[in-house]
N, C-alpha and C positions, 0 to 999 in steps of 0.2 A: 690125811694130809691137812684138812684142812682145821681139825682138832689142834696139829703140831702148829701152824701159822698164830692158831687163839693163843696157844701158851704163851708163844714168845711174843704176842702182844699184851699179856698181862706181866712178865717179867721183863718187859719195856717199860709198861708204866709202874711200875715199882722201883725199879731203879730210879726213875727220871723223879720218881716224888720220891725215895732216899736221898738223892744229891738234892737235890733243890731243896729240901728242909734244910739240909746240914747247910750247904752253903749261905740259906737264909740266916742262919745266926753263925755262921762261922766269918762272913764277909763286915771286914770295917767299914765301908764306902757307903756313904746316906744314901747315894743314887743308886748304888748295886744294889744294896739291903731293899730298897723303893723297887726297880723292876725284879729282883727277888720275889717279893710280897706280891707283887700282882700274879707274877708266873703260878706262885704257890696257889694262890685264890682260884685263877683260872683251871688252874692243875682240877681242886677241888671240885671244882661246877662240872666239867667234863666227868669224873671220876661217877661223882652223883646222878651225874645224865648216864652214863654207861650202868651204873646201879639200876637203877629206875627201867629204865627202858629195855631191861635183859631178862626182865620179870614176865610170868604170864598176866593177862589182865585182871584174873581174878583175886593178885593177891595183892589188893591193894593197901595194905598193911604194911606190907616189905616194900613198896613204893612211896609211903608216907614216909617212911624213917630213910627208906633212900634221900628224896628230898629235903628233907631236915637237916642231915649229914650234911649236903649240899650248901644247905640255907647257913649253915655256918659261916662258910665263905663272904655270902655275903654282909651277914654280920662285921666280920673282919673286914670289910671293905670299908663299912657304913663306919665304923670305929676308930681306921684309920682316918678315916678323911677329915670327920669331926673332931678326932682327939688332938691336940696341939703338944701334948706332954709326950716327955720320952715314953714312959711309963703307959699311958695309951696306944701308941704304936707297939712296944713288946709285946702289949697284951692282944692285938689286931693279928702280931706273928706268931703268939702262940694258939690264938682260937684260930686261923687257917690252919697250922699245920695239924692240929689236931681234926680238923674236919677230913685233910687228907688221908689223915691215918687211918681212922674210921671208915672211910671211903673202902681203904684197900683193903683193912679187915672184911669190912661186910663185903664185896668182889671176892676175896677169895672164900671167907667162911661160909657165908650164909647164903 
């Protein structure tokens, strides 16, 4: 039972970071695209905490690169906030969603 509860909470957060990429660059609206972008970020830190923390403690290896994954997000935060160009901000929404993607790759794969 409680095997079937884990799945459909990783086929929760797979969809929820599916839409939320797409809508992150499918939405026209500066403000939407803006809480977008943070949902996505945060998407990602959670995603990395749940990587990280689902490890045993000996394989601190798979918990560095958890992190890292993770650390992307924050990158993308630090880039948005600093960057004034459009072109800065694309690049803040593609290094998030690629953190999440990774995220979900390494969750399910690894």
């Amino acid at each position: 039972m409680a095997l079937g509860v884990l799945m459909i909470g990783f086929i929760a957060i797979t969809v929820i970071s599916g839409l939320s990429i797409a809508f992150l660059f499918l939405a026209k609206g500066p403000k939407v695209k803006e809480v977008l972008f943070y949902v996505v970020s945060l998407l990602g830190m959670l995603i990395a905490f749940l990587n990280a923390s689902s490890l045993p403690m000996n394989q601190v290896a798979g918990q560095i690169i958890s992190w890292g994954i993770g650390f992307l997000s924050i990158i993308a935060i630090c880039v948005h906030v600093v960057g004034k160009s459009v072109n800065a901000k694309f690049n803040s929404q593609v290094l998030a969603s690629v953190g999440v993607a990774l995220g979900i790759v390494k969750l399910f794969l690894f």
